[in-house]
ChimeraX commands (.cxc) that place a marker at each C-alpha (Angstrom):
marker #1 position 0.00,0.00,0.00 radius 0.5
marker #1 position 1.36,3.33,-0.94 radius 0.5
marker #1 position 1.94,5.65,2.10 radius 0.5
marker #1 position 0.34,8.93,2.04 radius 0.5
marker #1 position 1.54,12.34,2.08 radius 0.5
marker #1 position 1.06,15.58,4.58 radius 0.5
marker #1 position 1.69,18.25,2.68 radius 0.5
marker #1 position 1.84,22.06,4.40 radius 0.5
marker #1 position 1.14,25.12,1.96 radius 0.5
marker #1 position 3.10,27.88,2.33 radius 0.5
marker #1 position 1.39,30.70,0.45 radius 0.5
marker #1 position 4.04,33.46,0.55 radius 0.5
marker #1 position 3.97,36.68,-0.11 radius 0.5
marker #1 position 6.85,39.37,-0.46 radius 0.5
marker #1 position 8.73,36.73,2.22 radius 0.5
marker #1 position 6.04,36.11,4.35 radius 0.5
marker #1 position 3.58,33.26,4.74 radius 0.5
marker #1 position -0.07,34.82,4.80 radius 0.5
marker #1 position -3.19,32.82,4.54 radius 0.5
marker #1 position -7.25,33.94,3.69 radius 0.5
marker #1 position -10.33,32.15,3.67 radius 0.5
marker #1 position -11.51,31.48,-0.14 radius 0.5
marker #1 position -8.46,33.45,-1.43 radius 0.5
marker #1 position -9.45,37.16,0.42 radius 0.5
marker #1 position -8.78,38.58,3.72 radius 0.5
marker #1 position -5.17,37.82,3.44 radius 0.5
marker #1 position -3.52,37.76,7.45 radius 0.5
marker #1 position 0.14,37.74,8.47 radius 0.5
marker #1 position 1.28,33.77,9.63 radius 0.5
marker #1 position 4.52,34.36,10.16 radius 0.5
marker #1 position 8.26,33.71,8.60 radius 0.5
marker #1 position 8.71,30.80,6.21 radius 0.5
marker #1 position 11.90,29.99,7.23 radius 0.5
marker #1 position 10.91,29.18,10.54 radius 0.5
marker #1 position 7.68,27.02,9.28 radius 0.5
marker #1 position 9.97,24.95,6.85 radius 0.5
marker #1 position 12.30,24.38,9.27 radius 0.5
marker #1 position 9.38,23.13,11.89 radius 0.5
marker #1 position 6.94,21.27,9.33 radius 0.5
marker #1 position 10.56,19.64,8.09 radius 0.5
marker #1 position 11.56,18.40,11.90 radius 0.5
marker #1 position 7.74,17.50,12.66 radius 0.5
marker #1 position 7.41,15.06,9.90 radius 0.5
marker #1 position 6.36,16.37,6.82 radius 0.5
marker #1 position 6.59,14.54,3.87 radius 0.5
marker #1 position 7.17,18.00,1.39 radius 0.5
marker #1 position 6.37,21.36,1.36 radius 0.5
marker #1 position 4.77,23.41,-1.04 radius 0.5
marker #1 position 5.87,26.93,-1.60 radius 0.5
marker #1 position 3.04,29.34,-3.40 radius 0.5
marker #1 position 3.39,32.67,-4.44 radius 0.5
marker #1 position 0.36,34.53,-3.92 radius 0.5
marker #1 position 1.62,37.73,-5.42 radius 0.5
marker #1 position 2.83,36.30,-8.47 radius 0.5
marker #1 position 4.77,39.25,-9.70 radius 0.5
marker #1 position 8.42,39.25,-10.66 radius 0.5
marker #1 position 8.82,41.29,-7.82 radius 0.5
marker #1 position 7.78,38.84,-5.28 radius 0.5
marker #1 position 8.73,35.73,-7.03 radius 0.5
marker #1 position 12.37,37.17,-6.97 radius 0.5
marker #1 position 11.34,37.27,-3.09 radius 0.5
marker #1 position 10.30,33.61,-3.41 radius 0.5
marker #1 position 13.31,32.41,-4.73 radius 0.5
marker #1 position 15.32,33.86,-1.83 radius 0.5
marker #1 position 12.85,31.87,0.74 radius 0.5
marker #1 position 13.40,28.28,-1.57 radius 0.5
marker #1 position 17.03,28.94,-1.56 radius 0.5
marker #1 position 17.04,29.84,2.55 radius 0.5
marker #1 position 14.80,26.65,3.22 radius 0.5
marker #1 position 16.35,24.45,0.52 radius 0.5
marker #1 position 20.16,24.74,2.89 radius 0.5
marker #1 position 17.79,23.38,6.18 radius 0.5
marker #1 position 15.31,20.87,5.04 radius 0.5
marker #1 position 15.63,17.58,3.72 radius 0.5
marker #1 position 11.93,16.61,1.87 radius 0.5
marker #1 position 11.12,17.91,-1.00 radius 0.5
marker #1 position 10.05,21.14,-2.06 radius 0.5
marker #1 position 7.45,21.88,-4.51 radius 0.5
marker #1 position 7.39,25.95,-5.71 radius 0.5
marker #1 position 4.27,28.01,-7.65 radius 0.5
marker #1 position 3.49,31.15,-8.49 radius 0.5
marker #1 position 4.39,33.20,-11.26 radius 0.5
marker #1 position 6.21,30.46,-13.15 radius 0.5
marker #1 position 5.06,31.33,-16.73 radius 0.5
marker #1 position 7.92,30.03,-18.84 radius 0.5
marker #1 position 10.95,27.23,-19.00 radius 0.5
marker #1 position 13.31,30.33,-17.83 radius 0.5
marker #1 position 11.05,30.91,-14.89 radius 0.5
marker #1 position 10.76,26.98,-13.74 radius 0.5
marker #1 position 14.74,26.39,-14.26 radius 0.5
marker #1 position 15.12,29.22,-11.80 radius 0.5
marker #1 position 13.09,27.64,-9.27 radius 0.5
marker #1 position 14.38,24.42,-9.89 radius 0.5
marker #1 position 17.98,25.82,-9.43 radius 0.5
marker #1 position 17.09,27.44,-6.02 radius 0.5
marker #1 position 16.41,24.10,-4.74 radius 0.5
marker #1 position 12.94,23.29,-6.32 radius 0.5
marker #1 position 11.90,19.64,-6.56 radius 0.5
marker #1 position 9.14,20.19,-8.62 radius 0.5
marker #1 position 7.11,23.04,-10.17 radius 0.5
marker #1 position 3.22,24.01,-10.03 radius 0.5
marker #1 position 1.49,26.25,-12.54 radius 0.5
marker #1 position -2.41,27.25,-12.41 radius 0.5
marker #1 position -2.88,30.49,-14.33 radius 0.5
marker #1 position 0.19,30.00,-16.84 radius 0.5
marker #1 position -1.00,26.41,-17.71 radius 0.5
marker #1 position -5.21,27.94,-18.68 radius 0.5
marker #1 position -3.72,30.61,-20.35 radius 0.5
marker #1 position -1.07,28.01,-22.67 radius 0.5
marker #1 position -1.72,24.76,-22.08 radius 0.5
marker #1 position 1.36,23.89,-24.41 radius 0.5
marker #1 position 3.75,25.05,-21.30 radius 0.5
marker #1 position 2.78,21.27,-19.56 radius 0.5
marker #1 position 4.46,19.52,-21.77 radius 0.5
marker #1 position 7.07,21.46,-22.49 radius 0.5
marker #1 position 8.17,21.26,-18.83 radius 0.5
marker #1 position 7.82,17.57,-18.92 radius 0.5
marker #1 position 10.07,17.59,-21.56 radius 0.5
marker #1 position 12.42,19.54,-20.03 radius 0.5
marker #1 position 12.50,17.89,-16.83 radius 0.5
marker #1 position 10.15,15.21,-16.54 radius 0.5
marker #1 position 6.60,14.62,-15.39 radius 0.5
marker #1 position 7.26,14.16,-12.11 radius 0.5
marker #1 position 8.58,17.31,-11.70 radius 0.5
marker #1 position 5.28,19.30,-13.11 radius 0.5
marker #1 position 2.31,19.40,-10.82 radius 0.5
marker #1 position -1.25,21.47,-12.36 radius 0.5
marker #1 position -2.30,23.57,-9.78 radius 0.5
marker #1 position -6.34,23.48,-10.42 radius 0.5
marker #1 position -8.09,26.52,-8.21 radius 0.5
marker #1 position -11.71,25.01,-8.53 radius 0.5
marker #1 position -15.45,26.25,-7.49 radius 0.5
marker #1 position -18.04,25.02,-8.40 radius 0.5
marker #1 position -20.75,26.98,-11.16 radius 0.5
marker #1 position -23.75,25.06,-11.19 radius 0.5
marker #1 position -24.96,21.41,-12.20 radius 0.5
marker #1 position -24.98,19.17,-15.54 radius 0.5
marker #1 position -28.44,17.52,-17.08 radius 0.5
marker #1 position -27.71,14.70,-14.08 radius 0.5
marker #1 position -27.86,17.47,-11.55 radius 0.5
marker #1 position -24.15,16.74,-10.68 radius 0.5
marker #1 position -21.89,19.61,-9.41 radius 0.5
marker #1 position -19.85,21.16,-12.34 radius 0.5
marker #1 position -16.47,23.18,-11.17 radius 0.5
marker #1 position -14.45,25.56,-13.16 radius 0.5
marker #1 position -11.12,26.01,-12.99 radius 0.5
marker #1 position -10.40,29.51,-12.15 radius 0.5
marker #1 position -6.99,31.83,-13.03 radius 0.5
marker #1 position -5.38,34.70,-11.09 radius 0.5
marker #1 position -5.83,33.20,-7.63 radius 0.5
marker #1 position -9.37,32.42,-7.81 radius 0.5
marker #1 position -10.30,35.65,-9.90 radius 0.5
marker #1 position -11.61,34.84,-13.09 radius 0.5
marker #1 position -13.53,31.98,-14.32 radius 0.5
marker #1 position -11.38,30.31,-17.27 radius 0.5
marker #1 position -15.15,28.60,-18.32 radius 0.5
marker #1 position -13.37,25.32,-18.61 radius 0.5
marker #1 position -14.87,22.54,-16.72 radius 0.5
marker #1 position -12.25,21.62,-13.68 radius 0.5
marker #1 position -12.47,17.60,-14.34 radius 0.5
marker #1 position -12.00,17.78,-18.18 radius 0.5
marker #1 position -9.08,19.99,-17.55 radius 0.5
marker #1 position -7.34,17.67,-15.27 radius 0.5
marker #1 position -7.58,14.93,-17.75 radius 0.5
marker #1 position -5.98,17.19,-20.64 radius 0.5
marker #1 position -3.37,18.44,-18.64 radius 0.5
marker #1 position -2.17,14.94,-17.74 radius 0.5
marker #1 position -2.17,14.16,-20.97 radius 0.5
marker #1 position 0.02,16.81,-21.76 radius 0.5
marker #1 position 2.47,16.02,-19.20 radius 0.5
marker #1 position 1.65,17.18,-15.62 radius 0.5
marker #1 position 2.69,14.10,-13.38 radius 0.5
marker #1 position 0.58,15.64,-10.62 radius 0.5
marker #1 position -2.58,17.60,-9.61 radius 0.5
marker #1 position -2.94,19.87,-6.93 radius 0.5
marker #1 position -6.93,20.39,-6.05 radius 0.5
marker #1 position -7.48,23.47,-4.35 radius 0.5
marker #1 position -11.37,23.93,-3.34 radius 0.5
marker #1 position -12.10,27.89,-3.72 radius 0.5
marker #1 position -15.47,27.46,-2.53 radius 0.5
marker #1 position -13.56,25.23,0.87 radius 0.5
marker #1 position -10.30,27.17,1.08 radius 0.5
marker #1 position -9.81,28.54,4.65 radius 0.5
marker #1 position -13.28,27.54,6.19 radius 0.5
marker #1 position -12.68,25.12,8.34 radius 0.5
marker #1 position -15.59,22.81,6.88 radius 0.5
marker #1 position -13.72,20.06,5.11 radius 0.5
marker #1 position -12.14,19.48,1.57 radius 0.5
marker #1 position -14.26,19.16,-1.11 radius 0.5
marker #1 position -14.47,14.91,-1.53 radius 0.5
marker #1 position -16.87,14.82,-3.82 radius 0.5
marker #1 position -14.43,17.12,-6.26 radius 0.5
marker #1 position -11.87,14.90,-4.99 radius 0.5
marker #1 position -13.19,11.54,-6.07 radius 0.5
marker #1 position -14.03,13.05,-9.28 radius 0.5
marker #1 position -11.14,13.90,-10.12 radius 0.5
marker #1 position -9.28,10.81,-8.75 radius 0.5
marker #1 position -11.24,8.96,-10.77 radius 0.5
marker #1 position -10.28,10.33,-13.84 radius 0.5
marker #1 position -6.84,10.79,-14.05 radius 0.5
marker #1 position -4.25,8.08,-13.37 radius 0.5
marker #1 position -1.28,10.32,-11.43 radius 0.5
marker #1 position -1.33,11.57,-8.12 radius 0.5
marker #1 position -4.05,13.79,-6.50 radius 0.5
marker #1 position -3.65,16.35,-3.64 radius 0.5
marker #1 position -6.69,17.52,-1.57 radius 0.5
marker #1 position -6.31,20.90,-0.58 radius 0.5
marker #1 position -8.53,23.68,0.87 radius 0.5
marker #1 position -10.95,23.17,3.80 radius 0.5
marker #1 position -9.19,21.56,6.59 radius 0.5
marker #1 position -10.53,22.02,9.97 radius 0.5
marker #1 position -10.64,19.43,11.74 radius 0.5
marker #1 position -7.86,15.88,12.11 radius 0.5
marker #1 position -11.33,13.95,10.81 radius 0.5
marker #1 position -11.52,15.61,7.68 radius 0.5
marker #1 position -7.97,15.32,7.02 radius 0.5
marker #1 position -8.63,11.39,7.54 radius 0.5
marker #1 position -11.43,11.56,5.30 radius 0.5
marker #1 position -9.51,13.12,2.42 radius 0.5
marker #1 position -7.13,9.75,2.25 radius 0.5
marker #1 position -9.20,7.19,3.02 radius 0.5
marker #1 position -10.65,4.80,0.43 radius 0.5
marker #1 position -13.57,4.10,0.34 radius 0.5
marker #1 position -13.28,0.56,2.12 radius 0.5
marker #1 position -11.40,2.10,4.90 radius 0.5
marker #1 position -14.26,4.64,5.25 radius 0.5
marker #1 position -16.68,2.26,6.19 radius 0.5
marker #1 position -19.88,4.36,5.25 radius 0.5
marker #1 position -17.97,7.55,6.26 radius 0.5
marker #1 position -16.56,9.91,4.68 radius 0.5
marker #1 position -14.11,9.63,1.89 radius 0.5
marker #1 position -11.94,10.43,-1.54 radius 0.5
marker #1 position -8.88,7.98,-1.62 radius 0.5
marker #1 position -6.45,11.31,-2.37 radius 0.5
marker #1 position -3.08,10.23,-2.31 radius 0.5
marker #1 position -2.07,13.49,-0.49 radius 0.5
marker #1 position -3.57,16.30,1.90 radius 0.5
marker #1 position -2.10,19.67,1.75 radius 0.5
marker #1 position -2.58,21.61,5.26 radius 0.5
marker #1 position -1.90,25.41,5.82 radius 0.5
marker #1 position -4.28,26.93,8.31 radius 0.5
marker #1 position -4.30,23.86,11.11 radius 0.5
marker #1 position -0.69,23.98,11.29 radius 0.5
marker #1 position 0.36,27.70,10.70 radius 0.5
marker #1 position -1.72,28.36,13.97 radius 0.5
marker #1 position -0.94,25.77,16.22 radius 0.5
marker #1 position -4.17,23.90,16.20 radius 0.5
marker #1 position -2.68,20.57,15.18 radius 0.5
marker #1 position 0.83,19.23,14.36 radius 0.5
marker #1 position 2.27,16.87,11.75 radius 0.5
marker #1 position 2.42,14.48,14.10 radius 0.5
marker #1 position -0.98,14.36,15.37 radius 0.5
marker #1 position -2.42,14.62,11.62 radius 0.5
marker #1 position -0.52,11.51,11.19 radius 0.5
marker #1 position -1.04,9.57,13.99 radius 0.5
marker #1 position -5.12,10.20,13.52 radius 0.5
marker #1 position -5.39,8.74,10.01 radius 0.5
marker #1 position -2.88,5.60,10.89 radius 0.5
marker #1 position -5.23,4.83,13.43 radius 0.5
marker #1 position -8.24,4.93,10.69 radius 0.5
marker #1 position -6.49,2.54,8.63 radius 0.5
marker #1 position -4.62,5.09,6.13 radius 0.5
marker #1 position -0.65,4.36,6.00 radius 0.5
marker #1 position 1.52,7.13,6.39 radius 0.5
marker #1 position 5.17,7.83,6.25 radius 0.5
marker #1 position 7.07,8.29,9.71 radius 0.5
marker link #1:1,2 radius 0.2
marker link #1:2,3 radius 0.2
marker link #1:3,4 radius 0.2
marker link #1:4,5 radius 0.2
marker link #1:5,6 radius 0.2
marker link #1:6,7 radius 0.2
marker link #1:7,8 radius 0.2
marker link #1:8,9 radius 0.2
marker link #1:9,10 radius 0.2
marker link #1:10,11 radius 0.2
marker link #1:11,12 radius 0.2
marker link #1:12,13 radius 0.2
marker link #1:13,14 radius 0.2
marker link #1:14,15 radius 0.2
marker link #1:15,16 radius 0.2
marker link #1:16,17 radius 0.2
marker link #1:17,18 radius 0.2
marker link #1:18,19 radius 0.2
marker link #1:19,20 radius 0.2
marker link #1:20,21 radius 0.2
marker link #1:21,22 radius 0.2
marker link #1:22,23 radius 0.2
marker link #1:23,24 radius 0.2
marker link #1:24,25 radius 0.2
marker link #1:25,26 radius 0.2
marker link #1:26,27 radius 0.2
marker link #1:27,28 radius 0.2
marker link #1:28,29 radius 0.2
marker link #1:29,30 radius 0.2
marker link #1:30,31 radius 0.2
marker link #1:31,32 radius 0.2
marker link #1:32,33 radius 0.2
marker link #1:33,34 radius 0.2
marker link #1:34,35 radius 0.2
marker link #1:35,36 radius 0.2
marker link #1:36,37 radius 0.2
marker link #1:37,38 radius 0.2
marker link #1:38,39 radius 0.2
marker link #1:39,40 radius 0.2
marker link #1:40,41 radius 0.2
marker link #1:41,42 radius 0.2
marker link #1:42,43 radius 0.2
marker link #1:43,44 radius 0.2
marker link #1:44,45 radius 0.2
marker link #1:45,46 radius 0.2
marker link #1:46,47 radius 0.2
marker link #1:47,48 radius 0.2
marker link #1:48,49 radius 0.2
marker link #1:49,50 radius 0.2
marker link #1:50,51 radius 0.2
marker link #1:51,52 radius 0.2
marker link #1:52,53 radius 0.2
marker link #1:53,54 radius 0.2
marker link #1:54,55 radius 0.2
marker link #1:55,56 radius 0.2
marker link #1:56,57 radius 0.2
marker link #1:57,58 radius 0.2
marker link #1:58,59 radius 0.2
marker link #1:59,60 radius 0.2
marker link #1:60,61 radius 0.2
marker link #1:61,62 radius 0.2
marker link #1:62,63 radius 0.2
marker link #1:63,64 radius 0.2
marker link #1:64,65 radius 0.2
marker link #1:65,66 radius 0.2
marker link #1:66,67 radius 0.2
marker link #1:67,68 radius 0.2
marker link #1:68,69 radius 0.2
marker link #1:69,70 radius 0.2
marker link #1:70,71 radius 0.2
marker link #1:71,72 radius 0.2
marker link #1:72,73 radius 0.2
marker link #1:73,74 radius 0.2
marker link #1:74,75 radius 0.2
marker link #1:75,76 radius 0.2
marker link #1:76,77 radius 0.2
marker link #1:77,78 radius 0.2
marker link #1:78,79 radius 0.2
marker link #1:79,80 radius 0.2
marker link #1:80,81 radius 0.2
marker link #1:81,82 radius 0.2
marker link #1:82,83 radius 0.2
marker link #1:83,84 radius 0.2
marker link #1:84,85 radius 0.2
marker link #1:85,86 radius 0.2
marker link #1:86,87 radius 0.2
marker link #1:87,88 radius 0.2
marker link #1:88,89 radius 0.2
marker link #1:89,90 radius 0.2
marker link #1:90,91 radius 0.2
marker link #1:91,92 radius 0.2
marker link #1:92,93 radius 0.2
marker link #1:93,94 radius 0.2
marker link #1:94,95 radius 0.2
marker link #1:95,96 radius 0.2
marker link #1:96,97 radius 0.2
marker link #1:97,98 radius 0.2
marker link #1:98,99 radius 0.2
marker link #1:99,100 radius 0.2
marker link #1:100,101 radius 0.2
marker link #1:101,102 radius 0.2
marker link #1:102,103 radius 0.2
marker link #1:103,104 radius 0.2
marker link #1:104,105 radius 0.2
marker link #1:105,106 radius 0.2
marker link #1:106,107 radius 0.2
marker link #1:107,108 radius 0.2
marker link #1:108,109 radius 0.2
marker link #1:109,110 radius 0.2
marker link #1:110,111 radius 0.2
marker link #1:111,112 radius 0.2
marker link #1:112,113 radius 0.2
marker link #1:113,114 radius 0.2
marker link #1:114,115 radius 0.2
marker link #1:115,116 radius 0.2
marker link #1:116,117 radius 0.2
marker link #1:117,118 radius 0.2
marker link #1:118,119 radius 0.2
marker link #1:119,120 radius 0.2
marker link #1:120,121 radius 0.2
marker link #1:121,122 radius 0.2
marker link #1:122,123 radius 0.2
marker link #1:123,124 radius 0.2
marker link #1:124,125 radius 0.2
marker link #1:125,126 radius 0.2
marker link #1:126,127 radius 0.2
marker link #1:127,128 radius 0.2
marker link #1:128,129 radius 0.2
marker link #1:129,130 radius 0.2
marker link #1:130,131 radius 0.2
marker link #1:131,132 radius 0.2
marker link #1:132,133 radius 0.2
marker link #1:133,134 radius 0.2
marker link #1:134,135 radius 0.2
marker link #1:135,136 radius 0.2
marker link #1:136,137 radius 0.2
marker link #1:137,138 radius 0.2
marker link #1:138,139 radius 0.2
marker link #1:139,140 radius 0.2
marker link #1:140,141 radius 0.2
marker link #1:141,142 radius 0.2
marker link #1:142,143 radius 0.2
marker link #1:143,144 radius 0.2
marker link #1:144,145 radius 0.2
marker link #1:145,146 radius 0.2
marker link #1:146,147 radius 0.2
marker link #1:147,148 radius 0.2
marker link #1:148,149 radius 0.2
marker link #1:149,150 radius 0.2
marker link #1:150,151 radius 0.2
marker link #1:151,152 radius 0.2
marker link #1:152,153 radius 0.2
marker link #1:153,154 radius 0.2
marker link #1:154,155 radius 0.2
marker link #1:155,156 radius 0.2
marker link #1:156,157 radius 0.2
marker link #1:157,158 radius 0.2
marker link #1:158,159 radius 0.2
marker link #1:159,160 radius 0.2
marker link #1:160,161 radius 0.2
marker link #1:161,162 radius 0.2
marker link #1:162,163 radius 0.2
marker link #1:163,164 radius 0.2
marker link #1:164,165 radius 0.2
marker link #1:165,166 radius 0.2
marker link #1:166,167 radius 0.2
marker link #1:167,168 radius 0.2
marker link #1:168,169 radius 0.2
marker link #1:169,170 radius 0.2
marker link #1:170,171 radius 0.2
marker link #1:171,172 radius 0.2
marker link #1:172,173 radius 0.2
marker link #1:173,174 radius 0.2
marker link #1:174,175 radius 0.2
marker link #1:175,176 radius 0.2
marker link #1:176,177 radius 0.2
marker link #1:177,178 radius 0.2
marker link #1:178,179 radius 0.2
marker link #1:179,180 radius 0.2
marker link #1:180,181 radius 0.2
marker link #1:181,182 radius 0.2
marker link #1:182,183 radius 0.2
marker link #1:183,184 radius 0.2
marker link #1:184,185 radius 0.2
marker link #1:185,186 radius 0.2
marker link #1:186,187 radius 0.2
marker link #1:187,188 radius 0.2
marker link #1:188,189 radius 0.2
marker link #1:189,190 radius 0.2
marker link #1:190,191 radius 0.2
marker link #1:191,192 radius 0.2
marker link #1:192,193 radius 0.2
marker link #1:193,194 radius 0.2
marker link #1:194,195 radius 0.2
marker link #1:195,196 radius 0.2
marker link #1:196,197 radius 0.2
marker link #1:197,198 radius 0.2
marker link #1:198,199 radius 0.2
marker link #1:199,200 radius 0.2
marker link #1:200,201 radius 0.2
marker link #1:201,202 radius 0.2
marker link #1:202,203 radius 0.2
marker link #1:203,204 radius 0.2
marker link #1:204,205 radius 0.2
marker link #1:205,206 radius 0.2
marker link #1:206,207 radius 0.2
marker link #1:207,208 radius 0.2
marker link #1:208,209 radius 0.2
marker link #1:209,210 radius 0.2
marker link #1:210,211 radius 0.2
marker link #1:211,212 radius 0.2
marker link #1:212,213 radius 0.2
marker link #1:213,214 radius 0.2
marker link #1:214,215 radius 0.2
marker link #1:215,216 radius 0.2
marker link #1:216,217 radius 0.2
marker link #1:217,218 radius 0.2
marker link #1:218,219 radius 0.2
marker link #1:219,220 radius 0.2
marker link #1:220,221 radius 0.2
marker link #1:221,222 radius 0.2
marker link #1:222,223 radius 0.2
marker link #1:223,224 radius 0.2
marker link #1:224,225 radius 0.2
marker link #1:225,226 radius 0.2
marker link #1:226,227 radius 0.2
marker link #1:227,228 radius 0.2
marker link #1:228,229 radius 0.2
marker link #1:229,230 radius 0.2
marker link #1:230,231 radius 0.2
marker link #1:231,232 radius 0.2
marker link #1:232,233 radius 0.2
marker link #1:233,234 radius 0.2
marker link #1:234,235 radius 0.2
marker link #1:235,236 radius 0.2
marker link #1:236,237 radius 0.2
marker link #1:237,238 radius 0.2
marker link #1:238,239 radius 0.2
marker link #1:239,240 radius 0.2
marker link #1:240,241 radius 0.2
marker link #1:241,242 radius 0.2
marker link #1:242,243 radius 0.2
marker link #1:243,244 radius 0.2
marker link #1:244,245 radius 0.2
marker link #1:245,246 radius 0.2
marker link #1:246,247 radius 0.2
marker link #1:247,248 radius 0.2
marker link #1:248,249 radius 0.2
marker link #1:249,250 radius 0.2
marker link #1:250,251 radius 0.2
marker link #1:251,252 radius 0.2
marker link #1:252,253 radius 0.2
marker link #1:253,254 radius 0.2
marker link #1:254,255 radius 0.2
marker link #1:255,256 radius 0.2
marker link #1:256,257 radius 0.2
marker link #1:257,258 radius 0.2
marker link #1:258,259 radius 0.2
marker link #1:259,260 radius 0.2
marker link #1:260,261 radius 0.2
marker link #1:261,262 radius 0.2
marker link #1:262,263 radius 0.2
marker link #1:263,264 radius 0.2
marker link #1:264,265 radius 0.2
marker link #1:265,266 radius 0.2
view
């Protein structure tokens, strides 16, 4: 069984990790450093660096913060934001980058997947999808769009399809971020989840909506280790808020869903 991942989000902006609840009211969390460095000796399994700003301005800031972190920790890092070209992910990738994630760059030239995957392999290009839902199909299922500029404007292509299309082109990842969920508290979007799990064959990330070490669980367990509960079988859970405010550690996160039945990395 593969293990999964606990993944904390760094969204960073000019040096300093801030986080909002469905991508406004931006708040101060503190230094990123100092959260690498904790996340790192707490048991993470990687860390994801975003750059909310997105600017050249503040990815040059960026940069500075993967090359700081990149000298302490020892999992790997994962850096978006801004990267709109080859130039732009070699940079990251030289200042200690494991991997790559583009959202807005990807809508806006879809092409840019596979040339990264060229250049350095899938595995090193995750699709950032910012998703919220827009209204239901003739089944009266949920239909999401995947939204550009941090959650701003509605690209009017349908969040699922897009997944599939990217992976063709080369992402080796996704990384599902739940506008509707980010920063509530309420839970990750599962039924987004599973929809998207179920079409793509790489490796899904559940992120926006943690609140509580239950719905963490919920987001990797499969459906057999559910048991009638909750569920989505996501092969990772990213975690900002719980963690950037001391409500729950690595640890604990851990220890909850191993005791549900989910295996996890130690």
């Amino acid at each position: 069984m593969q293990a999964k991942r606990i993944i904390p989000c760094l969204d960073v902006d000019d040096g300093r990790v801030v986080k909002g609840v469905k991508f406004e009211g931006i708040r101060d969390a503190g230094d990123p450093v100092e959260f690498a460095r904790r996340y790192n000796d707490d048991g993470a399994d990687e860390l994801t660096f975003l750059d909310i700003g997105a600017s050249y301005k503040s990815r040059a800031t960026l940069m500075d913060v993967v090359k700081r972190v990149a000298k302490e920790v020892f999992i790997p890092l994962c850096v978006g934001g801004g990267i709109r070209t080859i130039d732009d992910m070699r940079e990251a990738m030289n200042a200690g980058a494991d991997k790559v994630s583009v959202c807005t760059s990807a809508l806006r030239n879809p092409q840019l997947l596979k040339e990264m995957a060229e250049a350095y392999g899938s595995q090193c290009v995750v699709l950032s999808i910012d998703a919220k839902r827009v209204g239901q199909d003739e089944q009266g299922r949920p239909v999401w769009h995947a939204f550009a500029k941090g959650g701003r404007e509605d690209s009017g292509i349908d969040a699922v399809e897009w997944a599939v299309r990217a992976v063709e082109l080369g992402a080796g990842e996704i990384l599902l971020n739940s506008i509707d969920a980010d920063g509530t508290g309420y839970g990750y979007d599962l039924e987004l989840c599973k929809r998207v799990i179920d079409a793509v064959p790489v490796p899904v990330i559940a992120s926006g909506g943690a609140g509580t070490l239950d719905q963490i669980t919920a987001a990797l367990l499969s459906e057999e280790q559910a048991q009638g509960g909750p569920w989505a079988n996501a092969d990772a859970a990213l975690v900002a808020s719980m963690l950037h405010f001391g409500k729950t550690t690595i640890k604990e996160i851990k220890s909850h869903a191993e005791a549900k039945g989910v295996c996890v990395r130690w």
